[in-house]
C-alpha positions as CSV (number, residue, x, y, z in Angstrom):
1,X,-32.0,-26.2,47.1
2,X,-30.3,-28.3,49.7
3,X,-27.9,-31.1,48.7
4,X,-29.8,-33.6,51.6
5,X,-31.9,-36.2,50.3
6,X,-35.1,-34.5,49.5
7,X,-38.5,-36.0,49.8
8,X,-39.7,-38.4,47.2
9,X,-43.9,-39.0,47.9
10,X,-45.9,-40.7,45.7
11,X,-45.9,-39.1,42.2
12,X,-49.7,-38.6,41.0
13,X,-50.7,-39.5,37.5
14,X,-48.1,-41.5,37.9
15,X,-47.8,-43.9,41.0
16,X,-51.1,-42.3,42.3
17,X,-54.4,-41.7,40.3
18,X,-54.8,-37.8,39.9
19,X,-57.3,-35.9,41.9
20,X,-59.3,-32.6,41.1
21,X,-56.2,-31.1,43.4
22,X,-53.4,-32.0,41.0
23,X,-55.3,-30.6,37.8
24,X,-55.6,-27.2,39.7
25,X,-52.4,-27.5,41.1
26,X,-50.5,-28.5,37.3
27,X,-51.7,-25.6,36.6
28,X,-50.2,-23.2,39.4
29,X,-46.6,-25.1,38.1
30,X,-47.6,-24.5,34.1
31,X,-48.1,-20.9,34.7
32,X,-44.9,-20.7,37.4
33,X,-42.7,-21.7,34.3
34,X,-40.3,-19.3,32.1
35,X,-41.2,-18.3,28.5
36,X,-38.8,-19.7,25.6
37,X,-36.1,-20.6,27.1
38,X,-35.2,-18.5,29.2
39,X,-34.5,-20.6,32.3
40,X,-31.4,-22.8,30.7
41,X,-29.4,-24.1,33.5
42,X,-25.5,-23.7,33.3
43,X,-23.9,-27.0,32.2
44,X,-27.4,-27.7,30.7
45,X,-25.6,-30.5,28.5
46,X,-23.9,-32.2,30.8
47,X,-26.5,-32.4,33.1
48,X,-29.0,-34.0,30.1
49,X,-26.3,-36.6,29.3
50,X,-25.9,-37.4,33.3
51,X,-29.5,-37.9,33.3
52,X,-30.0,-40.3,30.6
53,X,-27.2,-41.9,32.2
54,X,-29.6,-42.5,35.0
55,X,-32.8,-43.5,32.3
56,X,-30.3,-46.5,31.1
57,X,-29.0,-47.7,34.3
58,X,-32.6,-47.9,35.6
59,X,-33.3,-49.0,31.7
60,X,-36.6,-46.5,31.3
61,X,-35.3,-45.1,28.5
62,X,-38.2,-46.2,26.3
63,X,-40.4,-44.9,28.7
64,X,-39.3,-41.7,29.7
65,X,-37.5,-38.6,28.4
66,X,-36.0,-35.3,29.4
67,X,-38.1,-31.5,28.9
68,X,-37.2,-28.3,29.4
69,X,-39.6,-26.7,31.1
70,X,-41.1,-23.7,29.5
71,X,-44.4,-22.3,28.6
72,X,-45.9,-20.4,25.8
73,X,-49.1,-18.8,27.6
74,X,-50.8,-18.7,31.2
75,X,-53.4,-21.6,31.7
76,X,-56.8,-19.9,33.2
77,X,-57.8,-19.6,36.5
78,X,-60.1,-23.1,37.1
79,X,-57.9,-24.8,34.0
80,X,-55.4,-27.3,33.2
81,X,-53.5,-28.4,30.0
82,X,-54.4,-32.0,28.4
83,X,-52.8,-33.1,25.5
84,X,-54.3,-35.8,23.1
85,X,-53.1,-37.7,19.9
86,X,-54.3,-37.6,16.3
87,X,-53.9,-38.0,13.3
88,X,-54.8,-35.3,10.3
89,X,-57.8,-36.0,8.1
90,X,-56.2,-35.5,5.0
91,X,-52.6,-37.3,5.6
92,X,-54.3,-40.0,8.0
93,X,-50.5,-41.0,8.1
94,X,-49.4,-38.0,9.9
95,X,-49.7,-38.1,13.8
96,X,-50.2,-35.0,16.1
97,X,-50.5,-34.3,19.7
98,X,-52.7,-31.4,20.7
99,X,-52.5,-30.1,24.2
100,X,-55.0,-27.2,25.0
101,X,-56.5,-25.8,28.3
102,X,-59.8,-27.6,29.3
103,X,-61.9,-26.3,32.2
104,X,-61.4,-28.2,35.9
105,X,-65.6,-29.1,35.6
106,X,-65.0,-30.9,32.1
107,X,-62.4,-33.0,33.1
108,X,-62.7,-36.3,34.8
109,X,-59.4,-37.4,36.6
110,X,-59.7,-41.0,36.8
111,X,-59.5,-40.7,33.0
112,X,-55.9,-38.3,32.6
113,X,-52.7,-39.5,33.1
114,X,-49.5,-37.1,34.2
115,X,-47.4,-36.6,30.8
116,X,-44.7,-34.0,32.1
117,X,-43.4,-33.5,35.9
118,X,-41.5,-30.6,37.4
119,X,-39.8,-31.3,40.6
120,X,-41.1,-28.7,43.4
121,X,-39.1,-28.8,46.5
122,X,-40.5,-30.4,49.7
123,X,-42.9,-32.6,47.7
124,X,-40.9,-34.0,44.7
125,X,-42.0,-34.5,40.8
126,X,-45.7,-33.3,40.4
127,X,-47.4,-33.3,36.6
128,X,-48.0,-30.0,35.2
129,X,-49.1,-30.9,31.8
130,X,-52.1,-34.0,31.5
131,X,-52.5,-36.8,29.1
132,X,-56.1,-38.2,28.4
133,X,-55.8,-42.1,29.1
134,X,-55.0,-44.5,31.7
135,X,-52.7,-44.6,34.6
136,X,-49.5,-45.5,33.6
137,X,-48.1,-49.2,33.8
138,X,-44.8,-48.2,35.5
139,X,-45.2,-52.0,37.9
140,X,-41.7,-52.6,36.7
141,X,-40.6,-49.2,37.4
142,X,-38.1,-49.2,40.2
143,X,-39.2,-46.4,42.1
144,X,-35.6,-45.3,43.6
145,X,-35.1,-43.9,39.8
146,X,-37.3,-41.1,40.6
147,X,-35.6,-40.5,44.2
148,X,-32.3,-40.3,42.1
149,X,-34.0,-38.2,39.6
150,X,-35.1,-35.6,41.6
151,X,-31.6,-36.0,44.3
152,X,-29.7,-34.7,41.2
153,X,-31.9,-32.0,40.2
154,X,-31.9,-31.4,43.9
155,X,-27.9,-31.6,44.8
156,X,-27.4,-29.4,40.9
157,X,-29.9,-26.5,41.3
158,X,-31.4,-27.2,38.5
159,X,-34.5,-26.0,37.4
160,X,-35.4,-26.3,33.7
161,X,-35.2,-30.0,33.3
162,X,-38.4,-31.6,34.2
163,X,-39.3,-35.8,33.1
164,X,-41.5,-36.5,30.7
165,X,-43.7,-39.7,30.2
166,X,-43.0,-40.6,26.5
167,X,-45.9,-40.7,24.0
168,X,-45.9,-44.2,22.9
169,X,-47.2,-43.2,19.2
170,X,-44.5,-40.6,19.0
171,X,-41.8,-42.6,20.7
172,X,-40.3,-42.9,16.9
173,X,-40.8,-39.6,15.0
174,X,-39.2,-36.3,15.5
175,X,-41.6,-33.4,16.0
176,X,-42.2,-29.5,16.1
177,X,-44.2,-27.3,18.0
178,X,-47.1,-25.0,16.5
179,X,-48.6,-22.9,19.0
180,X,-51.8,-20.9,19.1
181,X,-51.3,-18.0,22.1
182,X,-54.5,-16.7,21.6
183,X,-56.6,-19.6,21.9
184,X,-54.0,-21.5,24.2
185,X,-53.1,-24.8,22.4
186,X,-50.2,-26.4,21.2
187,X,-49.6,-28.9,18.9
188,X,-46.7,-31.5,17.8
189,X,-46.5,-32.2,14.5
190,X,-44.1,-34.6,12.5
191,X,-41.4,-33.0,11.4
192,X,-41.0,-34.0,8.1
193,X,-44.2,-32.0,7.6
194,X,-44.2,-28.4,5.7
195,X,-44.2,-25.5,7.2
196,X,-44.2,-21.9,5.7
197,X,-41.3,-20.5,7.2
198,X,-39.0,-17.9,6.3
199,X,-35.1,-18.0,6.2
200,X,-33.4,-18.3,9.1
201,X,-35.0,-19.4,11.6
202,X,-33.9,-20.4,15.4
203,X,-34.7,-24.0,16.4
204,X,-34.4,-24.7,19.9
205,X,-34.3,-28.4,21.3
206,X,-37.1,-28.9,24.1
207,X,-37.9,-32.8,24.9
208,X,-35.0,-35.8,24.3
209,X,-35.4,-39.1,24.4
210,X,-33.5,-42.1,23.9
211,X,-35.1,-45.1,22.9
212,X,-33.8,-48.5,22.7
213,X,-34.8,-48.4,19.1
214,X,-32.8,-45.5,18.5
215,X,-34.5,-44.3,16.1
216,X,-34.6,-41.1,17.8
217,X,-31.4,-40.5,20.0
218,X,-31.1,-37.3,21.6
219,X,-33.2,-34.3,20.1
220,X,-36.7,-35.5,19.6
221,X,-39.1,-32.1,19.8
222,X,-38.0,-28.9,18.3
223,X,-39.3,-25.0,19.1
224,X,-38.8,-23.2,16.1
225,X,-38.8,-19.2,15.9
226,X,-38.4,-16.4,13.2
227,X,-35.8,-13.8,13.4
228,X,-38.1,-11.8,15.4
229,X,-38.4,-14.1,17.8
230,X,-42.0,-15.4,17.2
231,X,-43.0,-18.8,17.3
232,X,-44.7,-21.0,14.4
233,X,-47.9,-20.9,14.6
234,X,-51.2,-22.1,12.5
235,X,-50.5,-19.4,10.0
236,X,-47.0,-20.6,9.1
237,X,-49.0,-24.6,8.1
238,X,-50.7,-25.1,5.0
239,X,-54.6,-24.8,5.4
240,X,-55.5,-27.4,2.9
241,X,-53.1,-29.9,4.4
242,X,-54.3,-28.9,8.3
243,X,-57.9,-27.9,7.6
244,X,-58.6,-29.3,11.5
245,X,-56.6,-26.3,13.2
246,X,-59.4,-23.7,12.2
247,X,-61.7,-25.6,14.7
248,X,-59.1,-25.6,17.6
């Protein structure tokens, strides 16, 4: 990457309504990402706390977050990756956020939302993971935060740190992934929730966010990972507490 001022178009599902483009193009950047975390940039710290540095001076912090980039599975060919919020049946307390590959012809545009950008060079941050809901009310938004954004992911080389829109109804609660690699979803859980895990496992931070609030400061969504290196999936939760997850 060059350290010049790189070009910052309008972001779609974000500043722009998505188009049947940007689905098929999120998910040519989903299935471009590493596995796990493989991609860490050196000084990956650093950079994080330079960057929320830049979410407070341009006061977005309860608004938007830092990812690391990664994927668990390739999106299909005519796909793309929309994530939606619950709750579970049987602890109606307990919030979730399902993202799983729907099919370009189901999907309507005008009614998804970007929820996670990557920066790609030459064009600037572009979603590769889709919320269901409006466009974003970002009218107060100063747009040079995301031409600083992407100018120091730009003039670092970095390449694992993407933004990330935050879910309003999970602004306040730390939570896990569970993912299903066979049938390509993931889900967020709460993570006060059980899980059936075994001893030790590997957790591995991969969203941050630092609300006003801060009720969450820092860490906010966590990969966890047996000693084999496998992730948790819907066998490691409960069936009688997660009944839904058989009909994913």
């Amino acid at each position: 990457m060059s350290t010049e001022t790189v070009y910052n178009g309008p972001i779609p599902g974000l500043q722009v309504p998505l188009t049947i483009h940007d689905l098929r193009q999120g998910r040519k950047y989903h299935n471009e990402l590493s596995y796990g975390n493989e991609d860490q940039d050196q000084n990956h710290g650093s950079h994080r706390e330079s960057l929320r540095q830049l979410l407070e001076k341009f006061e977005v912090q309860d608004i938007f977050g830092l990812v690391d980039k990664h994927k668990h599975f390739d999106v299909p060919q005519d796909s793309h990756l929309v994530g939606t919020v619950g709750t579970f049946r049987v602890c109606p307390r307990s919030l979730f956020y399902l993202t799983r590959t729907v099919a370009d012809t189901f999907s309507n545009p005008n009614e998804l939302c970007g929820h996670k950008f990557t920066y790609i060079p030459g064009e600037g941050l572009r979603p590769y993971e889709f919320r269901r809901g409006p466009q974003l009310e970002i009218s107060k938004v100063d747009p040079e935060l995301f031409s600083q954004f992407i100018n120091y992911l730009n003039k670092h080389n970095i390449t694992s740190i993407g933004l990330e829109y935050i879910i309003p109804q999970l602004s306040q609660i730390e939570t896990h992934e569970v993912v299903s690699e066979e049938k390509r979803w993931m889900i967020l859980i709460e993570g006060a929730l059980p899980l059936n895990l075994p001893n030790p496992i590997q957790r591995v931070v991969t969203s941050w966010r630092w609300p006003k609030s801060k009720t969450i400061s820092g860490p906010a969504t966590y990969c966890d990972k047996d000693p084999t290196g496998k992730h948790v999936g819907p066998d490691d939760l409960p069936a009688e507490i997660y009944p839904m997850l058989a009909q994913c």
